[in-house]
N, C-alpha and C positions, 0 to 999 in steps of 0.2 A: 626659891625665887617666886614674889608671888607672879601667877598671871595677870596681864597688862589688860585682857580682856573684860576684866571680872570691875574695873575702875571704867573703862568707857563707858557711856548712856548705851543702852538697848535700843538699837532702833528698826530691831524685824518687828513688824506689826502679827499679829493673828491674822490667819486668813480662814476666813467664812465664807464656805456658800461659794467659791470659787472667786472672790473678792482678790484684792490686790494690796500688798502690802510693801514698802521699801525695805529694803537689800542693804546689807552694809555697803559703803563707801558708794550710796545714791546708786545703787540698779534697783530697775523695777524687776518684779520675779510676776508671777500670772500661774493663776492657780485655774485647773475644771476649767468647761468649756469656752468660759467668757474668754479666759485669759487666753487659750489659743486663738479664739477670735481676735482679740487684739493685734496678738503679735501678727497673725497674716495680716491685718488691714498694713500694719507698721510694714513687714516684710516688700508690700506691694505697692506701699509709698515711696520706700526707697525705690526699688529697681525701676517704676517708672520714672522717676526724677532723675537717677545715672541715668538713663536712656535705655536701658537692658531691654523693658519691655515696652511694649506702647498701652495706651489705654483707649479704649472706643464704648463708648455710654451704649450705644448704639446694637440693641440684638440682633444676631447673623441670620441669615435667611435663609431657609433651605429648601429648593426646589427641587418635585421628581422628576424634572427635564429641562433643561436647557429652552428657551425658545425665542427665536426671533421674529422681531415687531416691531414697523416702524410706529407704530401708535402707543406702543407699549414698551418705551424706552429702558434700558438696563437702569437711569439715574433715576425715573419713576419709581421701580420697584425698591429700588434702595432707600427712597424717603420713605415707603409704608414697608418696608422690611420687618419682621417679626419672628421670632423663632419658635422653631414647629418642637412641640415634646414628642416624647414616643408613639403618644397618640398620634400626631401629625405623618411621624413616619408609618404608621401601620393604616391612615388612611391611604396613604400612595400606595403602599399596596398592595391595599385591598384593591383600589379602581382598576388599578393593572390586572387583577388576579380577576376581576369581574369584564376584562376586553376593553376598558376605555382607554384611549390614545394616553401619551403622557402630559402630564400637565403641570402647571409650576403652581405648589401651596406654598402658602404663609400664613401662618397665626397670629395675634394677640390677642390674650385673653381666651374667651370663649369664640372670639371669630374667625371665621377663614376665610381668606382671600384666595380666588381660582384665576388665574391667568393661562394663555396662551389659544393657539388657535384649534377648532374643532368643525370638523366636517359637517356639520348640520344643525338646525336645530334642538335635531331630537337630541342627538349627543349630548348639549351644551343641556336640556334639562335632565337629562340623564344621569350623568355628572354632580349635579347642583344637588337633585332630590338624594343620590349613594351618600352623598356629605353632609345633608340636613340629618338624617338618621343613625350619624355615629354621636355616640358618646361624647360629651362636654360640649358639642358645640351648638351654640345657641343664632350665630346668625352664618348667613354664607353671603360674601361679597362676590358679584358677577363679573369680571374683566375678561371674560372669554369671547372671541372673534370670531368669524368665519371667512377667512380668504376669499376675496373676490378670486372668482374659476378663471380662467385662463381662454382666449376665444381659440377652438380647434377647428376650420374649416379641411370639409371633403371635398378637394376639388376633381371633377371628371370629364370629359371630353370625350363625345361620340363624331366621329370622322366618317361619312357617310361618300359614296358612289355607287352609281348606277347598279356595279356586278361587287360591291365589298361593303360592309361596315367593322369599323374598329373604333372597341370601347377601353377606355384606359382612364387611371387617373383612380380617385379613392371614391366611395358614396358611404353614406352614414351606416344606413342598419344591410342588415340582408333580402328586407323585402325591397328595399329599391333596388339594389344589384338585380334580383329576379324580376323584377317588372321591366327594367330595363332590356334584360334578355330575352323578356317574352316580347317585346316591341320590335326588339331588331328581329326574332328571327318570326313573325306576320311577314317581311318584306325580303329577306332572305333565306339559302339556305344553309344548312349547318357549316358547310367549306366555304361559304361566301361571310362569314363570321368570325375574326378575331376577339376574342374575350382578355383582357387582362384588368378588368375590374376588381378591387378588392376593397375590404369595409373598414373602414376607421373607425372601431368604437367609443373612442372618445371623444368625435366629433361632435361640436357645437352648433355648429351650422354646415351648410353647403352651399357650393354652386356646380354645375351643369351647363356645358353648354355644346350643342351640336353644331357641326359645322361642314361644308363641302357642298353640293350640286347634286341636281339628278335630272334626267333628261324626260324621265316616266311618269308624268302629273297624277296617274292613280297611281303607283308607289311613294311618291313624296305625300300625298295627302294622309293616304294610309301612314305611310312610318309618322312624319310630323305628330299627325293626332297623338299616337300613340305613347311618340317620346314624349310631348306634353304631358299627357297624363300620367308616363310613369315618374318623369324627375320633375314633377310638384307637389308629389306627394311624399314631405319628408317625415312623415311618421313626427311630426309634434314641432318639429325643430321648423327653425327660420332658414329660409335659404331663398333658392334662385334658379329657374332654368329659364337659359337666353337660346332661344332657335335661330342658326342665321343660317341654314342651310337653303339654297338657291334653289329657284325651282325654271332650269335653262331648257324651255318647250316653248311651242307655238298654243294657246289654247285651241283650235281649229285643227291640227294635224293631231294633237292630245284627243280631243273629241276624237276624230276620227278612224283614229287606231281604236279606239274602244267599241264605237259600234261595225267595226269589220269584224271584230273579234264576237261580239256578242249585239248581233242586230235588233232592230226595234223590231218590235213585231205589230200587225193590227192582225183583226179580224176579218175576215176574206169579203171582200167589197165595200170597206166602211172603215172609220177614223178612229176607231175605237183599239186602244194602243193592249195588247194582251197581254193578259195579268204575265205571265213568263216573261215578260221585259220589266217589270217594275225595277229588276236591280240593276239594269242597264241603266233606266230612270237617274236613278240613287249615285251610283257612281258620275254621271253625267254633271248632276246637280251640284258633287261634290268638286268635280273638276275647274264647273265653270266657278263656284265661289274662290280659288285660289285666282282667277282672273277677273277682280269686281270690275275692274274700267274698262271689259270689252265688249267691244261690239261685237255681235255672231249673227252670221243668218244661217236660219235652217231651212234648208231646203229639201220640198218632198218630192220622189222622183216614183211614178208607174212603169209597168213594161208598156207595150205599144198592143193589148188585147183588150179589146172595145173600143167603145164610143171613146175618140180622141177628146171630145168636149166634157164627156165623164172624168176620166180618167185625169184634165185638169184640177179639173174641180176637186176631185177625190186627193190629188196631192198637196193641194193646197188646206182643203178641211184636215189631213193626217199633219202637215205641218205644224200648223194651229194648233190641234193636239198634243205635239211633243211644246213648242212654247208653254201651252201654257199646264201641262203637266212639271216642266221646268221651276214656272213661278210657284206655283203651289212647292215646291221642295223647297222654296227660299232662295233661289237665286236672282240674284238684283243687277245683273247682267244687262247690256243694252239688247234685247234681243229681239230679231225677225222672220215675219214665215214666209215664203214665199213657192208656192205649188210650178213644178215645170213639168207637171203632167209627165208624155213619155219622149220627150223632146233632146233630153243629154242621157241616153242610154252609153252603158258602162259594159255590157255583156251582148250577148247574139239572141233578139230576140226569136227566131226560128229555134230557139232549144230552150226546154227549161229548166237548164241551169245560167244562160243569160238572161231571162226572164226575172230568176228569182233575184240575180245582180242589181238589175235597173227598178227593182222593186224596193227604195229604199231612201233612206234619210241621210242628209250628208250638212256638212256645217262647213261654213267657209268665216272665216273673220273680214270684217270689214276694215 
């Protein structure tokens, strides 16, 4: 019987060079590389058109961290999406393995795009310049941020009386804690002292504020200054100290405590007020400034030894004296002198320890 084969046309073509020739009964066959290429494109034509796979033009994007940004939206990055080759992944990291935060790359071509947020300037060229110096890549695109910081305020509160102060509350660095503490304890002592200050390092700012009464005008002037000058001084930072601590005294019984305790002194027959009183002076001057709208007379008192007409006179020039040793310190006070000689004696003139009493300077508020 002959073969039936041998009367059909021949229709396998030669295949050359990986070319393409028809199949009996109309298949194509695919020869060398071309021809596997084909058949994948065919392969990948079908399954997307069943639905099997999907197709996306579109190359994936691969970032070395995740990061969120309301500036720098997920839909943003996926219109300039581009996919990182191995290079791309051995710069992430490299940046890691050199301490930079993590950050989201993307390629194409020769460029890289850097997004997400970085602590600082210096980072951010940091960053930029590790990336200009690898391999392939010709430009670096900048999308990198810096988070606006967060406001941290120190708030504290000095609570002040007579025989206590109590400090609470946070202050920024350690040198105001310690300025603070050396304030309170000028006007207190160690047991008259509650402390529970502590420092907020992350503080942005502060406020400060004292508050409470004192009965002791050289103690209130003294502490006041002092907190002034320690909670305004915030070491760089912006902040605040508000003083509303009251100061509940008489200016005239204020004076007056102070020179019982520490008297004027002059030189023996004459108006001339001796150098050992200057810092009576001083505190005086300081007193009467926390009283700018008062009026005061100072009155100068002798004992009853000499000429009664002297010894006017004499207390009225030592009067005059401390006035206007006063003005010279800067007090803008209404102030009066007026000499009573030895006329309101305060001790027994027959001894002289009432003598040295009536020998002396007294303030009365008008």
């Amino acid at each position: 019987m002959a073969d039936s084969t041998k009367d059909e046309p021949k229709r396998r073509g030669a295949v050359t060079g990986g070319g393409v020739a028809l199949a009996d009964d109309g298949d194509v066959a695919f020869g060398g590389m071309a021809g596997a290429g084909i058949l994948a494109a065919i392969l990948v034509a079908f399954f997307v058109s069943a639905g099997i796979i999907g197709y996306n033009p579109e190359p994936a994007t691969v970032a070395s961290a995740d990061v969120e940004d309301d500036d720098h939206s997920d839909d943003d990055n996926n219109e300039e999406a581009a996919s990182l080759d191995a290079d791309g992944f051995q710069i992430s990291s490299d940046l890691a393995a050199d301490g930079f935060p993590p950050v989201q790359l993307s390629a194409s071509g020769n460029t890289v795009t850097v997004r997400g947020p970085v602590a600082d300037e210096a980072t951010r060229a940091g960053i930029i310049g590790f990336i200009q110096q690898q391999p392939n890549v010709s430009e670096v695109i900048d999308e990198m941020f810096i988070p606006e910081a967060e406001d941290v305020t120190a708030e504290a509160t000095i609570d002040v009386s007579d025989d206590a102060i109590v400090l609470t509350g946070t202050v920024p660095s350690e040198e105001m804690a310690a300025s603070i503490r050396a304030a309170a304890a000028e006007s207190y002592s160690a047991d008259q002292i509650t402390d529970e200050l502590t420092v907020l390092d992350d503080a942005t700012n502060y406020s400060v504020v004292s508050t409470g009464s004192l009965t002791d005008a050289t103690k209130y002037g003294t502490l006041t200054g002092a907190l002034d000058a320690a909670a305004s001084a915030g070491g760089g930072l912006e902040g605040s100290y508000t003083g509303t601590v009251k100061l509940d005294a008489e200016v005239d019984a204020s004076l007056n405590e102070l020179v019982q305790l520490e008297p004027i002194l002059f030189q023996t027959g004459t108006a001339d007020i001796d150098a050992a009183s200057q810092p009576t002076i001083d505190r005086a001057v300081e007193i009467l400034k926390l009283f700018p709208d008062a009026s005061v007379e100072i009155g100068g008192h002798t004992d009853s030894t000499g000429d009664p007409a002297f010894n006017q006179d004499l207390s009225q020039r030592r009067a005059q004296a401390v006035l206007d040793a006063l003005v010279a310190g800067g007090v803008e006070s209404d102030l009066t002198a007026v000499g009573y000689g030895p006329d309101q004696p305060v001790g027994d003139n027959a001894t002289p320890e009432g003598r040295t009493q009536n020998r002396r300077i007294e303030f009365t508020a008008l």
